[in-house]
Structure formats: C-alpha cells, structure tokens
mmCIF file of the N, C-alpha and C atoms, coordinates in Angstrom:
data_MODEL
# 
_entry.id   MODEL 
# 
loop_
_atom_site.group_PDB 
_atom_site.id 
_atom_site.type_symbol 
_atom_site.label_atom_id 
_atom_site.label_alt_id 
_atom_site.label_comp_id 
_atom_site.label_asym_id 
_atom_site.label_entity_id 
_atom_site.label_seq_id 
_atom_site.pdbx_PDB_ins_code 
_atom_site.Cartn_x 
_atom_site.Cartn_y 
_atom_site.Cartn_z 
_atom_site.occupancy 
_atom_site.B_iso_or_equiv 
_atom_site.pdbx_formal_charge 
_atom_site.auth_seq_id 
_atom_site.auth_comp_id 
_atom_site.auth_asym_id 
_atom_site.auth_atom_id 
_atom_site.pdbx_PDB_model_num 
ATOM 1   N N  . UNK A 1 1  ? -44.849  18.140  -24.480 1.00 0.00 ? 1  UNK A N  1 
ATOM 2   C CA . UNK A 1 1  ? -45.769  18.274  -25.600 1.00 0.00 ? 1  UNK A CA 1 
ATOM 3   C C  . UNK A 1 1  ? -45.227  17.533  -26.828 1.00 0.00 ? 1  UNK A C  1 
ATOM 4   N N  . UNK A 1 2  ? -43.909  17.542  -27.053 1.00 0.00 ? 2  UNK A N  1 
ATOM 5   C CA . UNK A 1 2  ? -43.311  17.338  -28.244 1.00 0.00 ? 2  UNK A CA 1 
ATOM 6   C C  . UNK A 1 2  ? -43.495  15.567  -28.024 1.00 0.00 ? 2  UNK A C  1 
ATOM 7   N N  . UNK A 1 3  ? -43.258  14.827  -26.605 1.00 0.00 ? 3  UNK A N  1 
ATOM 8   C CA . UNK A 1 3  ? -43.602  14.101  -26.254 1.00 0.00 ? 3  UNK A CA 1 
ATOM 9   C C  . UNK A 1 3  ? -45.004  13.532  -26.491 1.00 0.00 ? 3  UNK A C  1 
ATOM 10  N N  . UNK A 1 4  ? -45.582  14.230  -26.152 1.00 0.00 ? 4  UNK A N  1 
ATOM 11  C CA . UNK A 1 4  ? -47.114  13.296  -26.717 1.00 0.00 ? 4  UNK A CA 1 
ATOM 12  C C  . UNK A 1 4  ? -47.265  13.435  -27.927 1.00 0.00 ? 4  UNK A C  1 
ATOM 13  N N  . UNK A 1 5  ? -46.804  14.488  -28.660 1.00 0.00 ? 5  UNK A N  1 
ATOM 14  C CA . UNK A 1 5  ? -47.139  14.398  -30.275 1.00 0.00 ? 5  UNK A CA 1 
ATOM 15  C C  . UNK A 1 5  ? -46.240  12.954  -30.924 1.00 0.00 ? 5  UNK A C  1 
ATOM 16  N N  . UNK A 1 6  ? -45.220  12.564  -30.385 1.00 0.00 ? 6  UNK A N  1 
ATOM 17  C CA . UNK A 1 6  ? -44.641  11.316  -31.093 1.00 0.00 ? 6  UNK A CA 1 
ATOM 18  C C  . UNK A 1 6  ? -44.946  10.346  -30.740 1.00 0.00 ? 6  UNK A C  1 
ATOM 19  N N  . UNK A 1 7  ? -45.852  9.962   -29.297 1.00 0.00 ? 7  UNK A N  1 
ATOM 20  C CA . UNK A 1 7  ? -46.276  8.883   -29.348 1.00 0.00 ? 7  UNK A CA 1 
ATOM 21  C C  . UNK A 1 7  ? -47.820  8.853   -30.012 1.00 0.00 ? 7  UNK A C  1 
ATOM 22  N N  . UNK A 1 8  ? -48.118  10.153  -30.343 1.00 0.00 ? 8  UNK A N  1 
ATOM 23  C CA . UNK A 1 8  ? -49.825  10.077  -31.204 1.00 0.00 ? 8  UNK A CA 1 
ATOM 24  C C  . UNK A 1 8  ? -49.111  9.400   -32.157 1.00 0.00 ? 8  UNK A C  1 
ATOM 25  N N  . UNK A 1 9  ? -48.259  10.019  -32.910 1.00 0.00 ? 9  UNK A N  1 
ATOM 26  C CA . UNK A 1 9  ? -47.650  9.687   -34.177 1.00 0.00 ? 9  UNK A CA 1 
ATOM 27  C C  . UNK A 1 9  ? -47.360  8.200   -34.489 1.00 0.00 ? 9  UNK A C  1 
ATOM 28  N N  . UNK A 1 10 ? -46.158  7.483   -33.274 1.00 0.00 ? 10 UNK A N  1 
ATOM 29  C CA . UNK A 1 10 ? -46.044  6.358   -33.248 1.00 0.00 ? 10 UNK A CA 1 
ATOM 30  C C  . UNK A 1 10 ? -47.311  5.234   -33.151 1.00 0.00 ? 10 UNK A C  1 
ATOM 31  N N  . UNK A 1 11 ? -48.587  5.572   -32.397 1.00 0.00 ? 11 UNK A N  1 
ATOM 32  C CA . UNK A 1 11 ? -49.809  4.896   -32.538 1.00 0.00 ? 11 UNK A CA 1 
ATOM 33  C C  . UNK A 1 11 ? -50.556  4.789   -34.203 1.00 0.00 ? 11 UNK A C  1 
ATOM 34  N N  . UNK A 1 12 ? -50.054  6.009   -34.578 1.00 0.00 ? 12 UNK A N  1 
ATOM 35  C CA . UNK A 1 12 ? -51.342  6.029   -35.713 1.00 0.00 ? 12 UNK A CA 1 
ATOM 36  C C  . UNK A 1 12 ? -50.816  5.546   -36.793 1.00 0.00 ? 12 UNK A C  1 
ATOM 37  N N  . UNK A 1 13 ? -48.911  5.593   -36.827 1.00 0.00 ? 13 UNK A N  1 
ATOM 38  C CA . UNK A 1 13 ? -48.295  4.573   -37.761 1.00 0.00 ? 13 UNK A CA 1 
ATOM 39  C C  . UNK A 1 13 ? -48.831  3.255   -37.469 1.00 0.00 ? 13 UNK A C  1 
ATOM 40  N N  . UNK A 1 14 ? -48.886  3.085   -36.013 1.00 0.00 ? 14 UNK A N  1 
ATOM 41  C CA . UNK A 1 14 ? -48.804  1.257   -35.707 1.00 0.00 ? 14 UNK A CA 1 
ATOM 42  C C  . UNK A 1 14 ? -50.281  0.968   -36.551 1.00 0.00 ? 14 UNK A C  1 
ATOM 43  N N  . UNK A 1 15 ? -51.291  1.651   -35.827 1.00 0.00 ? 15 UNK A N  1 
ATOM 44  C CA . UNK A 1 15 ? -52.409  1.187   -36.845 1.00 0.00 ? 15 UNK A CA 1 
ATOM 45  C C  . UNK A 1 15 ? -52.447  1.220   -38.458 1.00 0.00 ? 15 UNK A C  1 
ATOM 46  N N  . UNK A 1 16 ? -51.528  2.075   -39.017 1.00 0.00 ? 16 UNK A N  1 
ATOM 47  C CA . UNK A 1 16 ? -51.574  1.917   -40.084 1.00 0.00 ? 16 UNK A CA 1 
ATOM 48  C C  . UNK A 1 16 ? -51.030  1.089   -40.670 1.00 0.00 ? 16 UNK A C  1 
ATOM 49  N N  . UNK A 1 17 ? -49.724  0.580   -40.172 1.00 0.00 ? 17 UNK A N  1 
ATOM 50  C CA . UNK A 1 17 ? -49.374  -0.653  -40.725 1.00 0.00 ? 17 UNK A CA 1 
ATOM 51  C C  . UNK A 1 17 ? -49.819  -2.247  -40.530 1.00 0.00 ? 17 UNK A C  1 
ATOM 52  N N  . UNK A 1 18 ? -50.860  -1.846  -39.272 1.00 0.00 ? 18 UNK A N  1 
ATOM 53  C CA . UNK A 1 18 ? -51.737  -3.082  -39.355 1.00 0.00 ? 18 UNK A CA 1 
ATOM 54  C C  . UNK A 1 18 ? -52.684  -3.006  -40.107 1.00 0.00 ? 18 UNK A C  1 
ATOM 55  N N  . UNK A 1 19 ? -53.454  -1.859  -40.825 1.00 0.00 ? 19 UNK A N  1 
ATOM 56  C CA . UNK A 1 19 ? -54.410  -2.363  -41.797 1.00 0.00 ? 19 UNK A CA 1 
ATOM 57  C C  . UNK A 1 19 ? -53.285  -2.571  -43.335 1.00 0.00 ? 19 UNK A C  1 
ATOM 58  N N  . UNK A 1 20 ? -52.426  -1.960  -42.970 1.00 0.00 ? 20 UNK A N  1 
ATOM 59  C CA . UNK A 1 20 ? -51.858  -2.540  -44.425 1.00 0.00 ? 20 UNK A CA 1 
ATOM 60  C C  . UNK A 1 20 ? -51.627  -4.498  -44.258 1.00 0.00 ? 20 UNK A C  1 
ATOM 61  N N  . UNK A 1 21 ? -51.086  -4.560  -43.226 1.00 0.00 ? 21 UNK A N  1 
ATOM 62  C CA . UNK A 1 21 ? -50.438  -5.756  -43.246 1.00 0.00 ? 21 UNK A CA 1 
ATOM 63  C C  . UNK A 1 21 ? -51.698  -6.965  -43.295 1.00 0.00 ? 21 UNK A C  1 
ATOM 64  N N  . UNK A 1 22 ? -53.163  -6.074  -42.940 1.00 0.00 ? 22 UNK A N  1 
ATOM 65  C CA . UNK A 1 22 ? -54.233  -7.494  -42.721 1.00 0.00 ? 22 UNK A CA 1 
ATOM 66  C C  . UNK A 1 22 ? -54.589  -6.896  -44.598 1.00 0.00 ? 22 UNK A C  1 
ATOM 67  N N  . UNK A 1 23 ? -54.405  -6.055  -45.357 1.00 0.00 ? 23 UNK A N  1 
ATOM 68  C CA . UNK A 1 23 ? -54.736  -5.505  -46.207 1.00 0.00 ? 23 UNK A CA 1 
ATOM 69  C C  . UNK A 1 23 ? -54.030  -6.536  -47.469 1.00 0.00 ? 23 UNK A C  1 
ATOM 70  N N  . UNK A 1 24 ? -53.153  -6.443  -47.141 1.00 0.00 ? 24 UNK A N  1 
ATOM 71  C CA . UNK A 1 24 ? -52.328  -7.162  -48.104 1.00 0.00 ? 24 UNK A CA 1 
ATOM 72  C C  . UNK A 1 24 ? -52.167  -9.224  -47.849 1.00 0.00 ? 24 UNK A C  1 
ATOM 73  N N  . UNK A 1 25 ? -52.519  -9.437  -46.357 1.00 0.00 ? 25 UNK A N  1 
ATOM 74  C CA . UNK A 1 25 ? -52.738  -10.278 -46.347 1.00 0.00 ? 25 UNK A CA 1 
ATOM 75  C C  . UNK A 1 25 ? -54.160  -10.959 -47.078 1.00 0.00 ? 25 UNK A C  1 
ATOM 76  N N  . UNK A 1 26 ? -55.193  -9.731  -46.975 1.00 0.00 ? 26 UNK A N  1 
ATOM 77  C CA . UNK A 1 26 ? -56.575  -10.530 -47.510 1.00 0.00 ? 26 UNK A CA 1 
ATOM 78  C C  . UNK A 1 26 ? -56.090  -10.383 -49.353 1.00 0.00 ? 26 UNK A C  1 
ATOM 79  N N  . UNK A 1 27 ? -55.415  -9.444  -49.862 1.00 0.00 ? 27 UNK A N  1 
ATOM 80  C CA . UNK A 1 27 ? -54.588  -9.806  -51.294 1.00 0.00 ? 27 UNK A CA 1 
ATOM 81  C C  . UNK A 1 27 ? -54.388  -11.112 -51.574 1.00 0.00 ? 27 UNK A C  1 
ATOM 82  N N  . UNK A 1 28 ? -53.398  -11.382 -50.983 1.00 0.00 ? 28 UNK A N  1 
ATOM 83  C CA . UNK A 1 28 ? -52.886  -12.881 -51.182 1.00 0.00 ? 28 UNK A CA 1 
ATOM 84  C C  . UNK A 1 28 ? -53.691  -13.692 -51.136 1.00 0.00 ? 28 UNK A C  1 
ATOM 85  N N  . UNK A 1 29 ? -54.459  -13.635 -50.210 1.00 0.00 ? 29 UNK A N  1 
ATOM 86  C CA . UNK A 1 29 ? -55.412  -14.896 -50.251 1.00 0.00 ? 29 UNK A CA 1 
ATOM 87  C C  . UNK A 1 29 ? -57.042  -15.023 -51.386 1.00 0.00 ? 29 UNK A C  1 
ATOM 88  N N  . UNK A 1 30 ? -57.195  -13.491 -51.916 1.00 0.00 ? 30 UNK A N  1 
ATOM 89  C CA . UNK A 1 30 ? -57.533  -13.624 -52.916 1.00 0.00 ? 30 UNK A CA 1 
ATOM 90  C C  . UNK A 1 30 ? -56.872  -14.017 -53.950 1.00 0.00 ? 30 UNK A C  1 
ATOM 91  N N  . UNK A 1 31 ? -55.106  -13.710 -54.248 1.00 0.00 ? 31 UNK A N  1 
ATOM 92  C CA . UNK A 1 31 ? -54.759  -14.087 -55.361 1.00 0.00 ? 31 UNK A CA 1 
ATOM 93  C C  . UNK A 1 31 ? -54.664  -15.651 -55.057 1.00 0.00 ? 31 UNK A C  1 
ATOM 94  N N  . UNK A 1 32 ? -54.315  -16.254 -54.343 1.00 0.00 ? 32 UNK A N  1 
ATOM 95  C CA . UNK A 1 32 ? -54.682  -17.522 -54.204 1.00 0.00 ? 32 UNK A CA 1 
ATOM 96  C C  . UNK A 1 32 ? -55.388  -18.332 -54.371 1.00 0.00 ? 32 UNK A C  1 
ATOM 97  N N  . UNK A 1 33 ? -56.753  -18.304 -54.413 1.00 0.00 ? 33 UNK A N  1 
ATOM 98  C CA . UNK A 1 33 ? -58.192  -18.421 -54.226 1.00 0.00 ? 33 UNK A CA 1 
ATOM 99  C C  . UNK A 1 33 ? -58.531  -17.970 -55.563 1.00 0.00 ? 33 UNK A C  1 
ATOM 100 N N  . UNK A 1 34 ? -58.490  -16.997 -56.774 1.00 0.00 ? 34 UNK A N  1 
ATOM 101 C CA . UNK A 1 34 ? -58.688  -16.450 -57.757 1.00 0.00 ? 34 UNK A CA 1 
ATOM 102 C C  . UNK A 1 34 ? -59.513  -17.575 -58.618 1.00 0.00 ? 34 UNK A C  1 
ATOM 103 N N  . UNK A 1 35 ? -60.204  -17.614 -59.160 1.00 0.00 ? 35 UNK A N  1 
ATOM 104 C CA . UNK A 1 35 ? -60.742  -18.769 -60.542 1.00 0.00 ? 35 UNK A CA 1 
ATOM 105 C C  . UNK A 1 35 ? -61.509  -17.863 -61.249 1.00 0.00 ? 35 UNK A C  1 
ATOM 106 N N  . UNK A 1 36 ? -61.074  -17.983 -62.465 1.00 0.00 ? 36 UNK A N  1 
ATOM 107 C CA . UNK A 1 36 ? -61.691  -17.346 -63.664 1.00 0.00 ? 36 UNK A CA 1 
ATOM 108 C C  . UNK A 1 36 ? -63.199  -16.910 -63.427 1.00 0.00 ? 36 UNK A C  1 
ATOM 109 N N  . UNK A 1 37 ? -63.311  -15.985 -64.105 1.00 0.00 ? 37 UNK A N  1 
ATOM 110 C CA . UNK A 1 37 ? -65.071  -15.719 -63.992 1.00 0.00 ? 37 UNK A CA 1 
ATOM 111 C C  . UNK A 1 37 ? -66.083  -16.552 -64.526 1.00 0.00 ? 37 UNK A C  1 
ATOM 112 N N  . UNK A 1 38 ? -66.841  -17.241 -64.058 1.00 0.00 ? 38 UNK A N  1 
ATOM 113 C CA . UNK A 1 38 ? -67.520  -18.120 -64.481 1.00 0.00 ? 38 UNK A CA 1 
ATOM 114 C C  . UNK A 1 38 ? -68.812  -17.554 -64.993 1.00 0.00 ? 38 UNK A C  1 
ATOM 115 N N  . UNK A 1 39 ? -68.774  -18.226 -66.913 1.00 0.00 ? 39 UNK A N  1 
ATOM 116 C CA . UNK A 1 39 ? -70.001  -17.998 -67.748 1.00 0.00 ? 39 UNK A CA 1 
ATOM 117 C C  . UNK A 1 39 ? -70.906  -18.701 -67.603 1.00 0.00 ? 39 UNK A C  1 
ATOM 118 N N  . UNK A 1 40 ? -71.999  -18.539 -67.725 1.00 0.00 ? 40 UNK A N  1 
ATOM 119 C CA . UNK A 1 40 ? -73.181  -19.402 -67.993 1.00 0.00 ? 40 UNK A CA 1 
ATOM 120 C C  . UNK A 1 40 ? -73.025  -20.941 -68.764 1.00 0.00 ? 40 UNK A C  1 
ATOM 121 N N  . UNK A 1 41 ? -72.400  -20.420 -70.250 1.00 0.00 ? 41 UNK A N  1 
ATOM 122 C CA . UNK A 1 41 ? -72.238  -21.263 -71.362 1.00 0.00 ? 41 UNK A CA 1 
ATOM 123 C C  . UNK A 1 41 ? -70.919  -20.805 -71.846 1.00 0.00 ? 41 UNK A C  1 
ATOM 124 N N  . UNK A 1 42 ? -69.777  -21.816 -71.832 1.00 0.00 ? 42 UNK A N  1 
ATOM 125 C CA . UNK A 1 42 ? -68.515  -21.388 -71.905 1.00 0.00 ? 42 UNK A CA 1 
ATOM 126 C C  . UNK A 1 42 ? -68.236  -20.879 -73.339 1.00 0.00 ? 42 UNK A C  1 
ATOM 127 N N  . UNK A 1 43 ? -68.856  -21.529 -74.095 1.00 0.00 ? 43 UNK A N  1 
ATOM 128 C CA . UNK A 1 43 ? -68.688  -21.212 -75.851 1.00 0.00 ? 43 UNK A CA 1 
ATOM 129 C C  . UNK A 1 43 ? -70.015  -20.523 -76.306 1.00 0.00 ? 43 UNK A C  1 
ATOM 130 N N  . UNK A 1 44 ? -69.926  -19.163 -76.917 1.00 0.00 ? 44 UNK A N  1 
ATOM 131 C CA . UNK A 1 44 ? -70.841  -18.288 -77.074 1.00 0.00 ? 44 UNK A CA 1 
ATOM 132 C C  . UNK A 1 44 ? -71.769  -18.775 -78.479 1.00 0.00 ? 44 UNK A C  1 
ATOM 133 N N  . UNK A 1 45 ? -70.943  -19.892 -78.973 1.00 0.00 ? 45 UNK A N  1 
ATOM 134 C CA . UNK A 1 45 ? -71.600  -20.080 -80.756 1.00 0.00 ? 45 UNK A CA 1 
ATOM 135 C C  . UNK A 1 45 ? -72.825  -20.846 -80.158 1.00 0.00 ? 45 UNK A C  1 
ATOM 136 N N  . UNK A 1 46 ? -72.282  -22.013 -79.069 1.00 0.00 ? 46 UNK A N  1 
ATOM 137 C CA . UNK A 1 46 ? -72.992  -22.759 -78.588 1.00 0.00 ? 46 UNK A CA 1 
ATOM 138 C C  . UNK A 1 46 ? -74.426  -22.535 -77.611 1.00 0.00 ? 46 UNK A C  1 
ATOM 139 N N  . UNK A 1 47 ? -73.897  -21.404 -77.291 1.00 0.00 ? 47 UNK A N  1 
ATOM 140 C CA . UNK A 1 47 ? -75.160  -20.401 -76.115 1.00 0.00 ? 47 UNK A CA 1 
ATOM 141 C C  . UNK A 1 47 ? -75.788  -20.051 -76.988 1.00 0.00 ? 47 UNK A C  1 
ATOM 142 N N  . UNK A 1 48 ? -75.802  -19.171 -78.782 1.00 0.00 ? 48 UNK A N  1 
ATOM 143 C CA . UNK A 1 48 ? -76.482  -18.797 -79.366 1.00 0.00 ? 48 UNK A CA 1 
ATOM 144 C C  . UNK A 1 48 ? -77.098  -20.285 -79.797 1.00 0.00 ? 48 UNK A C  1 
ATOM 145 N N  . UNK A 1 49 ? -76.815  -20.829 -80.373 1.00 0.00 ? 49 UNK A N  1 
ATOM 146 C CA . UNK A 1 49 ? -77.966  -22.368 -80.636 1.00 0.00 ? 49 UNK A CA 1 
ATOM 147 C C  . UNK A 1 49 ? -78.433  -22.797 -79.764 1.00 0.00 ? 49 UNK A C  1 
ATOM 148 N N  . UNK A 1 50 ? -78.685  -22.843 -78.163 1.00 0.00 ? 50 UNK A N  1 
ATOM 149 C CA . UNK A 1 50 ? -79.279  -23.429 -77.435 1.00 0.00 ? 50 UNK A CA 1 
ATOM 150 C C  . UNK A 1 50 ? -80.550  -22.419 -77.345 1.00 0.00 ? 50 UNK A C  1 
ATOM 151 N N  . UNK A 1 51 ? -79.886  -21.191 -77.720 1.00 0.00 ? 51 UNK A N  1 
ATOM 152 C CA . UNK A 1 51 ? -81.254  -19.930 -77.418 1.00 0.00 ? 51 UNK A CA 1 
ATOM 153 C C  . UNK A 1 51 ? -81.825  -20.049 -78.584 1.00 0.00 ? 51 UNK A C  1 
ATOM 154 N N  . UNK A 1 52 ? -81.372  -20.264 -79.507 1.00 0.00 ? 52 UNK A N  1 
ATOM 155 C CA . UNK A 1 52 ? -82.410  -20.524 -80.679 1.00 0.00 ? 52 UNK A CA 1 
ATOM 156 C C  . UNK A 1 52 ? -83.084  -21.627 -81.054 1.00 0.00 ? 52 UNK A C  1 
ATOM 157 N N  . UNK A 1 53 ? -82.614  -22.538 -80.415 1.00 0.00 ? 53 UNK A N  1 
ATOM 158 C CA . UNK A 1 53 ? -83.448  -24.464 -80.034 1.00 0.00 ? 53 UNK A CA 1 
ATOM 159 C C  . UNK A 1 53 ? -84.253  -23.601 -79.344 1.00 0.00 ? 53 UNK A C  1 
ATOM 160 N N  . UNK A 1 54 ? -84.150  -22.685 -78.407 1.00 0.00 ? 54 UNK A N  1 
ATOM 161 C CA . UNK A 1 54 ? -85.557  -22.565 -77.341 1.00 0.00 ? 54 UNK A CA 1 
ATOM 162 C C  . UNK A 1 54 ? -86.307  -21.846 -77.778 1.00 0.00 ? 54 UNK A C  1 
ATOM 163 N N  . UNK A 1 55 ? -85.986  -20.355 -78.427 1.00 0.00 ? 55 UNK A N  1 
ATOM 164 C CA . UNK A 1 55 ? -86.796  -19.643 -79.707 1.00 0.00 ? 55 UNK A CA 1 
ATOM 165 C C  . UNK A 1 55 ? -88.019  -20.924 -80.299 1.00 0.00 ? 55 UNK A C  1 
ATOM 166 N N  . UNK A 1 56 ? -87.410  -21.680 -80.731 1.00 0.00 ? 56 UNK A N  1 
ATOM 167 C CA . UNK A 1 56 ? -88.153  -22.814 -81.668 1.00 0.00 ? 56 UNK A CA 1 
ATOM 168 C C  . UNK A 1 56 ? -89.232  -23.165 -81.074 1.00 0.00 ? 56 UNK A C  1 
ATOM 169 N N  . UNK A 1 57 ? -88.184  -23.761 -79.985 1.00 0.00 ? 57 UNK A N  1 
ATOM 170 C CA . UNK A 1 57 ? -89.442  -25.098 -79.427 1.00 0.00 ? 57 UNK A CA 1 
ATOM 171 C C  . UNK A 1 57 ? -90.754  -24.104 -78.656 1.00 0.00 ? 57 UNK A C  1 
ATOM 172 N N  . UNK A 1 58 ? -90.264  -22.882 -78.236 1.00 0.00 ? 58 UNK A N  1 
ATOM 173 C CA . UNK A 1 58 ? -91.031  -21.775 -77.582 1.00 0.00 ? 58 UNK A CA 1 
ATOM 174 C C  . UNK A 1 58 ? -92.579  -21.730 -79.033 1.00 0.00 ? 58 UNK A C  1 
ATOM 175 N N  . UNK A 1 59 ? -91.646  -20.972 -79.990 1.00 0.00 ? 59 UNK A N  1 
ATOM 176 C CA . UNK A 1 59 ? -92.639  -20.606 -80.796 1.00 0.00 ? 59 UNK A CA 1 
ATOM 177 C C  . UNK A 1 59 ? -93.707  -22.047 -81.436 1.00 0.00 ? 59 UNK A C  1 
ATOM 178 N N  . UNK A 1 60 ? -93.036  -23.337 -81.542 1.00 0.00 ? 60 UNK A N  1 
ATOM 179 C CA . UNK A 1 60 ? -93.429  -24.286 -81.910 1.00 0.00 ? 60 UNK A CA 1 
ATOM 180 C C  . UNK A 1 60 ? -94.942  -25.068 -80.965 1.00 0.00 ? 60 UNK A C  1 
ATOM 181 N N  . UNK A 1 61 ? -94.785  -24.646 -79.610 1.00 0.00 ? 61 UNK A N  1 
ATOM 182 C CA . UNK A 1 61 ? -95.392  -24.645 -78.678 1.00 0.00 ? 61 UNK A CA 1 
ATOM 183 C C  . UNK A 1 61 ? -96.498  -24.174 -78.457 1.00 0.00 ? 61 UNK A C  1 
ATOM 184 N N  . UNK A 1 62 ? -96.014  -22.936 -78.540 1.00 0.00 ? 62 UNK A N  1 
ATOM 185 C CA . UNK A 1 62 ? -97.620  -21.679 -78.842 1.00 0.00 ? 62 UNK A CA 1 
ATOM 186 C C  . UNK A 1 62 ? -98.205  -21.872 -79.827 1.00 0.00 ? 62 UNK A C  1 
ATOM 187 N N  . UNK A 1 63 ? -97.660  -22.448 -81.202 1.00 0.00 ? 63 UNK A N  1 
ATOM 188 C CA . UNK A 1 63 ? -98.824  -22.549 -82.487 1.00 0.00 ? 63 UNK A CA 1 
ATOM 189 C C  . UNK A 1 63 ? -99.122  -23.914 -81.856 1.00 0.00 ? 63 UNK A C  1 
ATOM 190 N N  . UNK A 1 64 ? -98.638  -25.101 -81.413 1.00 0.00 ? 64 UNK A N  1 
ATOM 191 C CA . UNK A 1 64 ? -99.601  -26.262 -81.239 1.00 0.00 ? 64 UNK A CA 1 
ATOM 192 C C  . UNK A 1 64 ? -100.592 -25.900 -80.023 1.00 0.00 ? 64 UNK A C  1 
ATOM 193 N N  . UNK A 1 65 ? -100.518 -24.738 -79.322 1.00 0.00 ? 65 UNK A N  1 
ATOM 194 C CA . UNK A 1 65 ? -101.187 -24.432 -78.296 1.00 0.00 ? 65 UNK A CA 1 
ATOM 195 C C  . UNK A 1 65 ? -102.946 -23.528 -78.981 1.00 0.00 ? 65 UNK A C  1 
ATOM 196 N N  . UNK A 1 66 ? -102.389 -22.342 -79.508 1.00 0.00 ? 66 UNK A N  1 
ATOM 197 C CA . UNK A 1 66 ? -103.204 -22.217 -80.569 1.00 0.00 ? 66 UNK A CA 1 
ATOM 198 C C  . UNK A 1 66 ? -104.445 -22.885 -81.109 1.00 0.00 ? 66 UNK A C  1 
ATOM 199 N N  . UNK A 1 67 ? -103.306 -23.755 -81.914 1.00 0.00 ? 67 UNK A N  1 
ATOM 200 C CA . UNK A 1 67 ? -104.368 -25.000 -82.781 1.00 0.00 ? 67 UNK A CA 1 
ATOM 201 C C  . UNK A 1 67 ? -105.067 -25.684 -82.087 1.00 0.00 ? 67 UNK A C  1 
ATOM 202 N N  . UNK A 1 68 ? -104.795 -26.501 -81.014 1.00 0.00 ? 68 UNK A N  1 
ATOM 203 C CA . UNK A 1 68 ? -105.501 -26.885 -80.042 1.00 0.00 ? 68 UNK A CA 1 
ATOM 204 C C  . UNK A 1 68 ? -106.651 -26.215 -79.546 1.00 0.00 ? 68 UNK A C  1 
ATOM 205 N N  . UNK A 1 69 ? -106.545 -25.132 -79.379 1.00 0.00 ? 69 UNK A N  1 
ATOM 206 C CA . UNK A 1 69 ? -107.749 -24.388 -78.768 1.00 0.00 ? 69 UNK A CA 1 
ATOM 207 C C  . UNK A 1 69 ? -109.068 -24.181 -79.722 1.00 0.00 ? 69 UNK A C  1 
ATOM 208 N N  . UNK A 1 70 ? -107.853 -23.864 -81.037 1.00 0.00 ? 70 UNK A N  1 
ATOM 209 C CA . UNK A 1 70 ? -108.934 -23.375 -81.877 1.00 0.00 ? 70 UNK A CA 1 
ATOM 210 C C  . UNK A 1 70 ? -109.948 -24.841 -82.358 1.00 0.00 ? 70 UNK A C  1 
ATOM 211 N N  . UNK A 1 71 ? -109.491 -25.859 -82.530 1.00 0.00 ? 71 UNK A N  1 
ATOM 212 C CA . UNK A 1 71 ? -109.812 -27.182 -82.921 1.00 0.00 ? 71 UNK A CA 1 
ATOM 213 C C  . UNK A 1 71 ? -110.980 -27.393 -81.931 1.00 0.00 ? 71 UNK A C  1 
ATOM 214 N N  . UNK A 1 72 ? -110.541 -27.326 -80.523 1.00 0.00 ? 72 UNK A N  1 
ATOM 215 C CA . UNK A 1 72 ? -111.736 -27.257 -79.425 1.00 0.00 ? 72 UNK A CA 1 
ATOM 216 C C  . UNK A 1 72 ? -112.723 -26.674 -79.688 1.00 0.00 ? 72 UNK A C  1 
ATOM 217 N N  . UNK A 1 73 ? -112.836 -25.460 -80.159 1.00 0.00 ? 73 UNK A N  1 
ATOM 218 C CA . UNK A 1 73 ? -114.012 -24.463 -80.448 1.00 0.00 ? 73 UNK A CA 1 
ATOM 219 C C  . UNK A 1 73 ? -115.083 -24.863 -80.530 1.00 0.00 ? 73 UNK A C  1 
ATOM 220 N N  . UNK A 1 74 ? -114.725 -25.849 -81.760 1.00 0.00 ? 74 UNK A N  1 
ATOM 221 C CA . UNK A 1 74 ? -115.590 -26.330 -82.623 1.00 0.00 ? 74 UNK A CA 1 
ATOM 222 C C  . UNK A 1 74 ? -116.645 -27.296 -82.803 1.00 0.00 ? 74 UNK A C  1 
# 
C-alpha cells in the first residue's frame, strides 16, 4: 500500500513539473517576443488635433450639407 501511494505521488510530481517546465517555458518566450503596447496615435497632443481637424471638417460638412438643401428648396 505504502507502495502504491509513492508511486501515485511520484506521477503527480512528474506531471507537475511538466506543466511547470512547459509553463515557464511559454514565459520566456513571451518575455522574448514582448513589444510595447501599441497606441492608436503615439503622441496624445497630436491625437487630440487630429480629432478636432475631424470635429471641424465633420461639423463644416453638415452646414455645407444643410445649405445645399436648403438653397434647393427653392
């Protein structure tokens, strides 16, 4: 009995040190592989002026859209 309890034992170490060992292997190869988190727009001053060029040209759009229509009416 004492016998089969140490080879349960010895199995369930072995598996355990194979998920450590594929565990720590997929580590490494993330730290390897690692690259910064990638932003949209690397400089945030610059992301706010491109959204506000589009604010513009957005709102600039709809009033010539507007006018147009209304000009048609007529």
């Amino acid at each position: 009995m004492a016998w089969q309890s140490q080879q349960a034992a010895n199995s369930l170490n072995q598996q355990q040190s194979l998920v450590l060992t594929t565990c720590s292997q997929h580590r490494q190869q993330q730290r390897r592989f690692r690259r910064p988190p990638a932003r949209l727009w690397p400089r945030p001053r610059a992301a706010a002026a491109v959204t506000a060029v589009g604010v513009v040209a957005t709102a600039v759009g709809v009033v010539a859209t507007v006018a147009t229509m209304v000009t048609n009416q007529r």
